[in-house]
N, C-alpha and C positions, 0 to 999 in steps of 0.2 A: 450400472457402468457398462455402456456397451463395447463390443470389439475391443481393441488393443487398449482401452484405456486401463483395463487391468495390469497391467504394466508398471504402474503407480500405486498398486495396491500398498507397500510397504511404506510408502509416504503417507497415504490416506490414516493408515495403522499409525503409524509415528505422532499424526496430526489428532487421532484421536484420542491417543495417551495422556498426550501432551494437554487436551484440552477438557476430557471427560464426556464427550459428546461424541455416541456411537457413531462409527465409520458410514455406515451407510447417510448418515445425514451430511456427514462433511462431504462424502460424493456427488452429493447431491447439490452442497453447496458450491463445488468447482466444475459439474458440469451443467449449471447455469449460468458460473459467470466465463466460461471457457469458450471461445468462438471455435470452429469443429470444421474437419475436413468432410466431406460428401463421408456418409457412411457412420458420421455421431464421433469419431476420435478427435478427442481433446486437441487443441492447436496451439503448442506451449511459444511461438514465436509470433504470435495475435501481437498485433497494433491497429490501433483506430485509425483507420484511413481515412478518407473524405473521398470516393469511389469517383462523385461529379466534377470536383474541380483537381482532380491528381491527371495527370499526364506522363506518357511514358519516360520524359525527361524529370520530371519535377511530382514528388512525391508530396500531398499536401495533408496535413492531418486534422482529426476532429479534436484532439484533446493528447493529451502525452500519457494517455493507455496504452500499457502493453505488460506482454506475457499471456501466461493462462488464467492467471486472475487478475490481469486489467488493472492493476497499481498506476496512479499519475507518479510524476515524478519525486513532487511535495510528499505525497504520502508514502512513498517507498523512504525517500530520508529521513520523515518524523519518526516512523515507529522504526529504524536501523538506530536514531537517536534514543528510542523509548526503552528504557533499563527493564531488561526481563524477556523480551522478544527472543525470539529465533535471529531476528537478522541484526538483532543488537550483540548477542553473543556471538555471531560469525564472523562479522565485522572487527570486535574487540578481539577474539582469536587471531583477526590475519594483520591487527595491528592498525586498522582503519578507524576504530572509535576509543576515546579514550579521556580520561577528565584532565580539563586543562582549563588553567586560572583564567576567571572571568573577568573581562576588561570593561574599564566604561567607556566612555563617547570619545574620551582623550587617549585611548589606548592604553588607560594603568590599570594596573593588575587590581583589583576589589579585595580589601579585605574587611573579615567581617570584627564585632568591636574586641573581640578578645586579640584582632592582630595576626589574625591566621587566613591565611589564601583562601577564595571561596573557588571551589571550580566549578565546571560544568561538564557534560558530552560538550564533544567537539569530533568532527568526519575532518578528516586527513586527504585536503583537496589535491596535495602536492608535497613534498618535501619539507617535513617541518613549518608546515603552512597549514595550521588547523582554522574550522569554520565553526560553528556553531548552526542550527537550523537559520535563524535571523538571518545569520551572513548569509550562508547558504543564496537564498531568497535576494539577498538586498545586491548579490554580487555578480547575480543570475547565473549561477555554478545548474541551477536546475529550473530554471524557469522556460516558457515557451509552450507554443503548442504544437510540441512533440517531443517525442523519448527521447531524441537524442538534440538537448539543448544547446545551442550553438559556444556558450560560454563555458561549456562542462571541460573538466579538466580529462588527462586520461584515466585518472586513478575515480573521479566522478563520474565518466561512462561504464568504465567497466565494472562498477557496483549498481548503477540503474541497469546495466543490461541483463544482470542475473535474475530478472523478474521471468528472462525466459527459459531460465531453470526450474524447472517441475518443482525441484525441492523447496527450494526458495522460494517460489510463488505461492507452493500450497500451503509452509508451514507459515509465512505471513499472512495469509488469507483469514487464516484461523486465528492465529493473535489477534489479528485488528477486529477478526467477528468477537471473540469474546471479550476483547475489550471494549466496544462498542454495545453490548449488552451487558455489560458492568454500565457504562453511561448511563443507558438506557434504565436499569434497575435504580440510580442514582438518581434520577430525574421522575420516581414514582411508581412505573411498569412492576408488575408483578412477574418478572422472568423465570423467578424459580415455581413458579404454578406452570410453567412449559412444558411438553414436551420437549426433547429433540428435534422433530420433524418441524415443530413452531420456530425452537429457536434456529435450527437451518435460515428459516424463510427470513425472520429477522438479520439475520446474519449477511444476509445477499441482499436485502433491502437496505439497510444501514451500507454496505459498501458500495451498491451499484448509485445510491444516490446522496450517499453523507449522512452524517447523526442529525444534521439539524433540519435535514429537508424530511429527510425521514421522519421524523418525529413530524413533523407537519402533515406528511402523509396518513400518517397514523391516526390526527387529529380528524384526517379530512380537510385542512385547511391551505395546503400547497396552492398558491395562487395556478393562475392560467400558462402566464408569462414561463414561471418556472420551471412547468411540465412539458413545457415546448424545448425549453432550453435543453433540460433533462435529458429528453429524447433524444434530440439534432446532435447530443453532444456522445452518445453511447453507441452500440454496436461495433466491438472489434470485427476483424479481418485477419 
């Protein structure tokens, strides 16, 4: 961890607690996915620009990355939706996620055959106007390619914009790693013959390009197409 990135030490320590995977690997795992000022310090307000076609009027992006670990949009509200997370309890604390009766396609409340409400997580887009991830998505509260989705409410900006909170970036860094290596142990992988140091690099591979591409990569079997894609689509700013 060079220069001031020490500064974060106690978040790194939180993250490791939190997740049983020594500190020094979780550092390891945010200052690779971390874009850096001249001199290696972490750059907690990184977004994925598009450097060619951005102009000083007009700001154009690769992908709706941003923060220190590089969260899209979808994936900062699934796991804020995911029970257990770090930013599913901060959320629930400030009164943004919370279980609310699930409806069907008519809008009536679902109940299950004993006659009892079925709920779900639902993010709190606005005033007694809850979503669920689906809506989320279908209502384009977070959709776009970029952080700040045109459709986002104010109470849905200013939960995507905490990805450029240290804390928040790093301690969901580490949920989504080790839940992605829960996946990953689900689907065969022998994870617990790992190291740390292993499962770091798992951990940054699984997030910088997805469980399922990853696993492809793994196989050796990532098409051509994809790894172009891959590419064109990553490198914060």
């Amino acid at each position: 961890m060079p220069g001031k990135n020490v500064i974060y030490w106690n978040e790194i320590i939180r993250a490791s607690e939190r997740s049983a995977i020594i500190p020094q690997s979780i550092a390891a795992v945010i200052h690779a996915e971390a874009a850096k000022y001249r001199g290696g310090d972490w750059k907690p307000t990184s977004v994925c620009k598009d450097s060619k076609k951005s102009t000083k009027e007009n700001t154009v992006y690769k992908s709706s990355a941003a923060g220190m670990t590089q969260f899209l949009n979808g994936t900062w509200m699934t796991e804020t939706l995911r029970d257990g997370t770090y930013l599913y309890e901060k959320a629930t604390e400030q009164g943004l996620v919370a279980d609310k009766p699930l409806l069907n396609k008519k809008g009536e409340v679902v109940k299950n055959k004993k006659g009892e409400v079925v709920n779900e997580k639902k993010f709190q887009v606005s005033k007694d106007n809850w979503k669920n991830l689906k809506e989320l998505k279908k209502g384009r509260y977070i959709t776009g390619i970029t952080p700040y989705p045109v459709h986002a409410t104010a109470e849905v900006q200013q939960w995507l914009n905490l990805r450029f909170k240290p804390e928040y970036a790093i301690m969901a860094a580490v949920d989504y790693g080790v839940e992605n290596l829960a996946s990953l142990k689900r689907a065969g992988y022998n994870i617990d013959g790992l190291n740390d140091a292993e499962k770091a690099k798992l951990i940054y591979l699984t997030h910088h390009l997805g469980l399922s591409d990853a696993i492809h990569f793994i196989k050796n079997n990532i098409t051509e197409d994809n790894a172009k894609k891959i590419i064109n689509s990553t490198g914060g700013q």
